[in-house]
C-alpha positions in Angstrom: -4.9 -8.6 32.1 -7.0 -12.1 32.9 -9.6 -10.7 30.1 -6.8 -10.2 27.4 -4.8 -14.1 28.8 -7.9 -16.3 28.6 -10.2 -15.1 26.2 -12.0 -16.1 22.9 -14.3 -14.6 20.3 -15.8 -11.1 20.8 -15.1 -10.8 24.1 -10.8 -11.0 23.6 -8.6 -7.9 22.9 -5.3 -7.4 21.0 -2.5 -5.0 22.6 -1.3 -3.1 20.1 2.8 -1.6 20.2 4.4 1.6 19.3 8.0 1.8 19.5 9.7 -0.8 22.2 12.0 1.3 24.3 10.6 4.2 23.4 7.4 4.4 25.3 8.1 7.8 26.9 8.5 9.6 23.6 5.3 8.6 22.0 3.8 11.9 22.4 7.0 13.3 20.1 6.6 11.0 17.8 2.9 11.1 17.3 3.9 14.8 15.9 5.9 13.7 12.4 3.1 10.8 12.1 0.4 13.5 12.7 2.3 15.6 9.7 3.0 12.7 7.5 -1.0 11.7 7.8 -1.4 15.0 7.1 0.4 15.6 4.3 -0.9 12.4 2.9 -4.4 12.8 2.8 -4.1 16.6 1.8 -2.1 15.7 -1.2 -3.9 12.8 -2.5 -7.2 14.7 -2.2 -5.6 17.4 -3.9 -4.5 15.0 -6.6 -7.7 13.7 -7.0 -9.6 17.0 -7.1 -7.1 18.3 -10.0 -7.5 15.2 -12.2 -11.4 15.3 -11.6 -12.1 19.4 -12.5 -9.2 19.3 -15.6 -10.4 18.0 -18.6 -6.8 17.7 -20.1 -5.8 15.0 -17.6 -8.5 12.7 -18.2 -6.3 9.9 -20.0 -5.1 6.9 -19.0 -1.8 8.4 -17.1 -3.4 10.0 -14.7 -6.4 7.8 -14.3 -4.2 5.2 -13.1 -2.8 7.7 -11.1 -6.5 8.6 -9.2 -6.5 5.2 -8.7 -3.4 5.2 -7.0 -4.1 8.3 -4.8 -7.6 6.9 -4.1 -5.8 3.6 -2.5 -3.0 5.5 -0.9 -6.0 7.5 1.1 -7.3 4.2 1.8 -4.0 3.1 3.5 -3.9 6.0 5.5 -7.1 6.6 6.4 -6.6 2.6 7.5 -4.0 3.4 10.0 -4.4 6.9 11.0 -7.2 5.5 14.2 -4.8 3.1 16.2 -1.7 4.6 15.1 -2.0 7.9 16.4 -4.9 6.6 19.1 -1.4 4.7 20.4 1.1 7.4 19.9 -1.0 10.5 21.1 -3.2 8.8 23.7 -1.4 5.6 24.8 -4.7 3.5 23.5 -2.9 -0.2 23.4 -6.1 -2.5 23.3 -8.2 -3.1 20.1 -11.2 -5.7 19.9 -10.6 -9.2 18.1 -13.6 -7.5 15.6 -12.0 -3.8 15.3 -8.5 -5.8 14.6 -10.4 -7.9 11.7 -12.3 -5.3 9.9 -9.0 -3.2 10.3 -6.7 -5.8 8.4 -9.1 -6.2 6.0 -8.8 -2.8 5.0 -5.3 -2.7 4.7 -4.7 -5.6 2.8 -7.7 -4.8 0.3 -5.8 -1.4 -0.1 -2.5 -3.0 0.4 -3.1 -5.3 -3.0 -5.3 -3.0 -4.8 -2.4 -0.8 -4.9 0.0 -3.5 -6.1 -2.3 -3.9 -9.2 -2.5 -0.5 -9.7 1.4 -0.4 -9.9 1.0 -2.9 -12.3 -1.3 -1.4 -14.5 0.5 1.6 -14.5 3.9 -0.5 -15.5 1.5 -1.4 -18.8 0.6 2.0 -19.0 4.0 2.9 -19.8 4.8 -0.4 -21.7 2.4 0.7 -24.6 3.3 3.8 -24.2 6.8 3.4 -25.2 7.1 0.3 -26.7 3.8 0.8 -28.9 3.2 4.4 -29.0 1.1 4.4 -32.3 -1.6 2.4 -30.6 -2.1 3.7 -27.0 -4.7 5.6 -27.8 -6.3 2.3 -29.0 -5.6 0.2 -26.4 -5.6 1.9 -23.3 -9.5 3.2 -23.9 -11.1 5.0 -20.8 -13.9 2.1 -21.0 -10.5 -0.5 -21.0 -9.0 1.8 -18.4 -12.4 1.7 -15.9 -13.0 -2.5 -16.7 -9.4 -2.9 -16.0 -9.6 -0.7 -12.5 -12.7 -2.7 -11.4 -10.9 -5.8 -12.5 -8.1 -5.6 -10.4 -10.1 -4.1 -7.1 -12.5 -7.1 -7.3 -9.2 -9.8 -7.6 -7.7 -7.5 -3.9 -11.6 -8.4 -2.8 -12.3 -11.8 -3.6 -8.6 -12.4 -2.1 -8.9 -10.7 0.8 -12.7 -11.8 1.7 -12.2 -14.7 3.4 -9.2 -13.9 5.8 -10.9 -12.4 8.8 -13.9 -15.4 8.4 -10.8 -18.0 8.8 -9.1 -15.6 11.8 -12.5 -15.4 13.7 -12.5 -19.6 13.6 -9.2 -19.8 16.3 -9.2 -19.2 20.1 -7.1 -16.5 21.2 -5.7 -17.3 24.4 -2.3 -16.1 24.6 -0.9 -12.2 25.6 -2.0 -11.2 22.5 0.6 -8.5 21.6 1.2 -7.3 18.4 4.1 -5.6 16.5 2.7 -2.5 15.6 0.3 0.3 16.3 -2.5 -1.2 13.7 -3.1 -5.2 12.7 -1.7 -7.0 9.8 -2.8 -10.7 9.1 0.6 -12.4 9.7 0.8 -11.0 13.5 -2.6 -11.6 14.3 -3.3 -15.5 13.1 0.5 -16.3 14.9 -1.7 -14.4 18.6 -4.0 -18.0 18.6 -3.6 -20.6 20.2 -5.0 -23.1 17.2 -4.1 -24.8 14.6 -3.7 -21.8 11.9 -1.9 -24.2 8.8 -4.9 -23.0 7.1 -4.4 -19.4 7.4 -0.7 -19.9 7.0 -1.3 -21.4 3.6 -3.8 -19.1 2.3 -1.6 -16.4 3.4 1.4 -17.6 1.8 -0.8 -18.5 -1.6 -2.2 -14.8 -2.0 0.4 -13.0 -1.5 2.4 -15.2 -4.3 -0.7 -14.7 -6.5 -1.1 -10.3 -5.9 2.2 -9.2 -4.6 4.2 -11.3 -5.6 3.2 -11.7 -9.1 2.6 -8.3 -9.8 6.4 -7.8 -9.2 7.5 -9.8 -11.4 5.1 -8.8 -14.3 6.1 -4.9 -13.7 10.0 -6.4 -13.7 9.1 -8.1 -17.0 7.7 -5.0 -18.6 10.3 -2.7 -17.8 12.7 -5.3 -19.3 10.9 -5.1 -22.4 10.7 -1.1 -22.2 14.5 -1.2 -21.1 14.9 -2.8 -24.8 12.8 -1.1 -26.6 14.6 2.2 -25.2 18.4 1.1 -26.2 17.2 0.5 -29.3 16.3 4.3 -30.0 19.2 5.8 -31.9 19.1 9.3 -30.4 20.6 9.5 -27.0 18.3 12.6 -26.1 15.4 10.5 -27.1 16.5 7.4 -25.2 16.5 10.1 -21.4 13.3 11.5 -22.6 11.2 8.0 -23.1 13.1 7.0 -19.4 11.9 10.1 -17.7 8.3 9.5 -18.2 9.0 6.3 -16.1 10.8 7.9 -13.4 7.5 8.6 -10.8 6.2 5.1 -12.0 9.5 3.6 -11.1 9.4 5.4 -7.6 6.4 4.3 -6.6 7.5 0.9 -7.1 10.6 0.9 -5.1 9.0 3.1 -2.1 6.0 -0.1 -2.0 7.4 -3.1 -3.2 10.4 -3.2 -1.1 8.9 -2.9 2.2 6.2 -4.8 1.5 8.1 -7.8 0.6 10.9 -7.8 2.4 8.2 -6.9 5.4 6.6 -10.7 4.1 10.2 -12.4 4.5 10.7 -11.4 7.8 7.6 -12.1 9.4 8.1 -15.8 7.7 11.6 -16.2 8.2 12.9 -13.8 10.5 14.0 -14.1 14.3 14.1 -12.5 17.4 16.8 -10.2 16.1 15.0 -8.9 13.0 12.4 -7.7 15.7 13.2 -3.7 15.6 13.7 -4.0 11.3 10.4 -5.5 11.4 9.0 -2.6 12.9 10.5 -0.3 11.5 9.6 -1.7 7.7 6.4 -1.9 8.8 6.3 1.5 9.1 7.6 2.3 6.2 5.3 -0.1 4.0 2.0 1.6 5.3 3.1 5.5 6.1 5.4 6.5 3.3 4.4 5.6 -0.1 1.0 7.3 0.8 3.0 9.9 1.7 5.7 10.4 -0.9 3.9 9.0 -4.0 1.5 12.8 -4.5 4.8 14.4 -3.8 6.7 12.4 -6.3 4.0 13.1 -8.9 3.6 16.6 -8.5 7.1 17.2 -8.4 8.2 14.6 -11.8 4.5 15.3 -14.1 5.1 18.3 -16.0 1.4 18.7 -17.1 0.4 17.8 -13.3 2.6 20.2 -11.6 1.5 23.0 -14.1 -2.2 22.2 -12.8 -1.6 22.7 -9.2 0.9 26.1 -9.5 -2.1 27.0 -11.4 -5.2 26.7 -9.4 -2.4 27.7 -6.3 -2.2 31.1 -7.7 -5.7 31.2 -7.7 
């Protein structure tokens, strides 16, 4: 315990935290993690292989939607290590490195999928509000640039953090919240001065997270209008529904995620278990739910997969 009390640089460790109080059921609950990882990286693969070998999805829709899969695989494949290392084998410690590289991962996932959400919102902004020209605007060149735009912004942002977390001295019982590392837990371990990281953390998640809320808010406002002022009320349900999966994916990310960013800023010792729990929630469900969601809401998607399943 000496090594993990007074260490610094390589040679520290991070103890990583299932569920307090529930130590003695880790094995049982490593079993619906094991499915929900599972089920996750089965079904976005799927997704993914459908989209790739079927001509007749390869617009825009369900580009954005490969995108999306292929950073919901990223999120899982993210966790999947120390989570189930924890749960299934009682693995706690993680090197200062192993932590680094694994929060760089999650947040460049993390924020690439925000955009993506985002880009998906103006998917079904031209869509419905200027149907006449989507085929116009939303290119596959536009599509790809636009992609490749918005990974490289999650990159550039994400870059520096584990060069500023490598900087402090970690001196302290270094316990963490969770079974993987997120940047807010891990500056708040040292035992420096971290108002840099504390700024630059509150700064980038404004500029991704944050912002890309409030944009997809904005365009759903604007789609909300132009969708009341349709005069046929069959019309009005149809233009809705094609924004139902987007919509769902929104709510199942964006809520945990920022209300995970409030807590760990503003929240007390009695927040403790929600903060946990959200966390879970941010990282293992939308990876999780979002294939589901889309097979079950795409007409043209589900189609695909009851046909190739038959086959």
């Amino acid at each position: 315990m000496s090594a993990v009390n007074d260490t610094r640089g390589d040679f520290a460790v991070l103890l990583l935290t299932g569920i307090p109080g529930q130590e003695d059921m880790h094995l049982w609950i490593s079993v619906p993690f094991c499915l929900m990882y599972v089920i996750s990286i089965v079904g976005n693969s799927f997704i993914l292989f459908i989209i790739k070998t079927d001509p007749s999805l390869h617009d825009p829709m369900y580009i954005f939607l490969s995108m999306l899969a292929i950073t919901d695989l990223g999120l899982s494949l993210s966790t999947m290590p120390t989570t189930l290392g924890l749960f299934l084998f009682n693995t706690r410690e993680i090197s200062l490195d192993a932590c680094f590289i694994q929060l760089f991962f999650i947040h460049l996932f993390s924020f690439t999928e925000s955009a993506v959400l985002l880009l998906m919102a103006f998917d079904r902004f031209v869509a419905i509000c200027n149907p006449l020209r989507y085929a116009s605007i939303l290119t596959l060149p536009r599509v790809a640039k636009m992609g490749l735009a918005f990974a490289l912004r999650a990159l550039a942002v994400i870059f520096p953090l584990p060069f500023l977390l490598k900087r402090y001295r970690f001196c302290q019982a270094n316990i963490l919240s969770h079974c993987y590392c997120l940047h807010q837990e891990v500056m708040k371990t040292a035992c420096s001065d971290i108002s840099v990281s504390i700024f630059y953390g509150l700064v980038f998640t404004i500029f991704t997270v944050w912002l890309d809320s409030v944009l997809i808010l904005l365009s759903y406002v604007m789609i909300l209008k132009t969708v009341l002022r349709i005069a046929s009320h069959a019309e009005r349900l149809r233009a809705m529904s094609t924004c139902v999966s987007h919509l769902s994916a929104v709510i199942l990310f964006f809520t945990p995620v920022l209300g995970l960013a409030v807590i760990h800023r503003f929240g007390n010792s009695s927040t403790y278990l929600l903060q946990i729990l959200i966390g879970y929630v941010y990282l293992v469900v939308p990876p999780l739910m979002n294939p589901i969601v889309y097979s079950v809401k795409s007409k043209h998607l589900r189609a695909r997969i009851i046909r190739m399943l038959s086959k």
